[in-house]
C-alpha positions, -999 to +999 in steps of 0.1 A: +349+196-357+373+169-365+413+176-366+438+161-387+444+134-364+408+126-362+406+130-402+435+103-402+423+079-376+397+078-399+413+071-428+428+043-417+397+029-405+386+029-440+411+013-452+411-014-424+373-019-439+388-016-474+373+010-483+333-007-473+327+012-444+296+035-437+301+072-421+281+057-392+304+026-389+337+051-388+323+074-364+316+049-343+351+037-339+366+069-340+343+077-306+350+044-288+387+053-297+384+087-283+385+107-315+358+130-328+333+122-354+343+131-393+318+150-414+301+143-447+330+159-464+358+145-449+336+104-457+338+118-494+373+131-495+383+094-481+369+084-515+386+109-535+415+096-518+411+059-528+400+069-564+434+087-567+454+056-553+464+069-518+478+047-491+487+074-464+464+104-456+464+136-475+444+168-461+422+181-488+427+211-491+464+197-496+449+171-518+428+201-538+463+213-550+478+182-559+450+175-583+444+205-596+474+205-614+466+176-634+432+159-616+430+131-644+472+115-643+480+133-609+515+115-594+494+088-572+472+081-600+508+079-624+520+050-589+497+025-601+513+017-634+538-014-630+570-014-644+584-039-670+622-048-675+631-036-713+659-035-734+651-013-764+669+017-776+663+053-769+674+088-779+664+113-755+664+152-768+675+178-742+651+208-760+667+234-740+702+226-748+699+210-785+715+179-775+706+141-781+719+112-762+713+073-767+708+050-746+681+021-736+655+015-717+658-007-687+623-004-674+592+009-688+554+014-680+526+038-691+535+064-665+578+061-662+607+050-682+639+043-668+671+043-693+707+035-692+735+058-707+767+045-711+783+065-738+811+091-726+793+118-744+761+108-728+770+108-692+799+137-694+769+160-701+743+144-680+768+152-653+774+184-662+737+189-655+735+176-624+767+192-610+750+226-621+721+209-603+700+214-637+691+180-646+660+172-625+626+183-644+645+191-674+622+190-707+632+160-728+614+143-756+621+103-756+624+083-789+619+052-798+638+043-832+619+008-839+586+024-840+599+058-849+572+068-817+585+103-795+570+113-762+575+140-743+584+136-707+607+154-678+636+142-656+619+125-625+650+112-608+688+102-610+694+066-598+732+061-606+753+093-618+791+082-629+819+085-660+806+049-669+770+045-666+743+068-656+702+060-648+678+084-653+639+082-650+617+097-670+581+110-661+559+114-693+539+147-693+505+122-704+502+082-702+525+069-728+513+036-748+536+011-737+533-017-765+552+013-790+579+017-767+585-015-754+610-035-787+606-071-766+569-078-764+543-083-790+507-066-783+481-085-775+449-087-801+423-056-800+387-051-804+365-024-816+343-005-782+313+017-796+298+041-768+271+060-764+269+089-737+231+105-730+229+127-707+199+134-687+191+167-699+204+191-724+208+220-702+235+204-686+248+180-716+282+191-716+288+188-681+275+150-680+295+139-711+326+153-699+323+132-666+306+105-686+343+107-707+363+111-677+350+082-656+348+059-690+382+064-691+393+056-656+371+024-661+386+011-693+421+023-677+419+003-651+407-029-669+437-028-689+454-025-655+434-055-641+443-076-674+479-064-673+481-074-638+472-114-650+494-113-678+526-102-653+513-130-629+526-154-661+555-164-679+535-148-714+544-117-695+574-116-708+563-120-746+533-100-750+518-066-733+483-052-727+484-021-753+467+011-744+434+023-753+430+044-787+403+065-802+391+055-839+361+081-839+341+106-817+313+128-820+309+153-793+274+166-793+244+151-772+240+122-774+281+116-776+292+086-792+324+074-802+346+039-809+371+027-790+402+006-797+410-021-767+426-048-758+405-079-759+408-082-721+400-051-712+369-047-731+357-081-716+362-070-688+342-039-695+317-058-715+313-081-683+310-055-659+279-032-683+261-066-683+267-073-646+256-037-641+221-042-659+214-070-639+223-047-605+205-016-624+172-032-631+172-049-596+175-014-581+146-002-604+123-027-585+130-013-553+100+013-536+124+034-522+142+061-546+167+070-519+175+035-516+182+028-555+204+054-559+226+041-532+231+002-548+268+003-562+282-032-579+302-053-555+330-075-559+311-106-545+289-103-577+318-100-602+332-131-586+299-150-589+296-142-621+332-151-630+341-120-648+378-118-639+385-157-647+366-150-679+393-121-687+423-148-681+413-170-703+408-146-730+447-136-720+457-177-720+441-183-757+452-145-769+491-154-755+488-192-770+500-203-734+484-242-727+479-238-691+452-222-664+460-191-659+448-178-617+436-144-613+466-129-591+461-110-561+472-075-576+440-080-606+421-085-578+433-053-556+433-035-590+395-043-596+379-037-562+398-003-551+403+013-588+380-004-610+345-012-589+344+029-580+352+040-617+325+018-630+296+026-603+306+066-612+308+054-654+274+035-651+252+055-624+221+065-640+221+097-619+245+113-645+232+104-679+235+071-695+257+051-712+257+023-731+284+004-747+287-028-775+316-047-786+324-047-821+319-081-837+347-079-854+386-076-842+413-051-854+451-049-853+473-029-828+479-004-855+443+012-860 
């Protein structure tokens, strides 16, 4: 039975394969480096571990309890969210003490703010919370006056605590849309997603559309993150942000379906990656061997060949007005192959139900 260390060593082999490796092809190093093999189990935790954004290794049963807390934003998943420098105003309500300071917001993303204080009133009581040693995880609910938008969030960490300034970040309690909070940047232009979610048999319907839901969200997540990850590579990045996914409409019976608000270059993104998928799907079809077809995933050799991210870039270049190419950084491509590629094979595997998704023809503003 492997150990930890073995469980590690493993790990890291994984990694040095990003993430590509076979059981077989692990085992085999572990053996010629004197460790002992790692089970079935252990090969799919390694995956759970990449899907949640790990870099060092977690046991799983220590990994169970992270996740169980809050298995769809837990704190790795929250890591991968970049932050943005912001200057836009904030009031942050203490609930358990009735109290409301201002201050602004230096740095923002989905997952964290991070806000200034400099008013005596503000920091004299944020230091009386922390010399009481109160302050961290305290309730707050963060407001943004210019879009009249309030979040709910705790106190992560302190960064700077003194009579004349104070930092504070914030952790919100659920992924906060960052194009209502931020005062600086303009959205850039959505589209209208329509979905449809069959699952493979009624007697287990709800079960498949609530993974179905889960891993379409992941997937349409993480596009945003791949496109938000060009636009930072640019000097639009500065002017304009990727805004967050909303709901317009859902219907929750079987067969689900639902619209979808996205950015534009997400949902090419997504839209590139369904077609792509087709192409892989109905390639696997052909194939004699059953145990065989269920095992062909989408690579990131065929999104490059078929341009997909490059695609998604120009769509940010004419969307931002910028007259310049715009290269596919190397975060929107580490984005794509270790978040995106495993969300999509899990959002578009056939062994689950089916879905199916078209683009709206026409486009619709930030607001709906």
């Amino acid at each position: 039975m492997a150990s930890y260390e073995d469980a590690k060593a493993g790990w890291e082999i994984f990694k040095a394969y990003r993430f590509a490796a076979s059981r077989e092809e692990i085992n085999r190093k572990l053996t010629r480096e004197g460790f002992s093999p790692i089970s079935e189990r252990t090969f799919r935790h390694y995956h759970k571990l990449k899907r949640y954004g790990y870099d060092r290794y977690v046991p799983i049963n220590q990994l169970d309890v992270k996740t169980l807390k809050d298995p769809l934003l837990d704190k790795a998943v929250r890591s991968r969210y970049t932050s943005i420098p912001d200057f836009s105003d904030v009031i942050v309500s203490f609930s358990n003490f009735s109290i409301h300071v201002t201050g602004i917001a230096v740095h923002l993303s989905a997952a964290t703010i991070t806000c200034r204080f400099t008013r005596p009133d503000a920091t004299n009581f944020l230091k009386y919370l922390a010399d009481k040693r109160t302050l961290l995880h305290q309730p707050v609910l963060v407001h943004f006056p210019h879009s009249k938008k309030s979040f709910h969030a705790i106190v992560e960490s302190v960064e700077a605590l003194d009579q004349e300034h104070t930092i504070v970040q914030f952790s919100f309690y659920t992924l906060a849309p960052i194009d209502m909070m931020t005062k600086q940047r303009t959205a850039l232009e959505s589209t209208q997603i329509s979905f449809r979610i069959t699952p493979t048999d009624e007697s287990i319907a709800f079960v498949e559309l609530t993974h179905k839901l889960y891993w379409l969200f992941h997937t349409l997540e993480a596009s945003r993150l791949v496109s938000e990850a060009i636009l930072l590579n640019t000097p639009a990045g500065e002017y304009f942000v990727v805004p967050t996914t909303r709901i317009k409409s859902i219907e929750m019976h079987s067969p689900a379906s639902g619209v979808l608000v996205a950015a534009i270059p997400a949902a090419v993104i997504l839209m590139g990656i369904a077609t792509i998928w087709l192409g892989v799907r109905d390639e696997a079809n052909r194939e004699t061997s059953r145990k065989h077809r269920h095992k062909r995933q989408l690579t990131l050799s065929e999104i490059q060949a078929n341009e997909l991210l490059s695609t998604a870039a120009d769509s940010i270049r004419n969307l931002a007005g910028v007259h310049f190419e715009i290269s596919v950084a190397p975060r929107a491509i580490e984005v794509f192959e270790q978040q995106l590629l495993p969300a999509a094979n899990q959002l578009f595997s056939s062994n689950t139900g089916t879905v199916e998704i078209m683009l709206s023809p026409f486009n619709v503003d930030k607001q709906a």
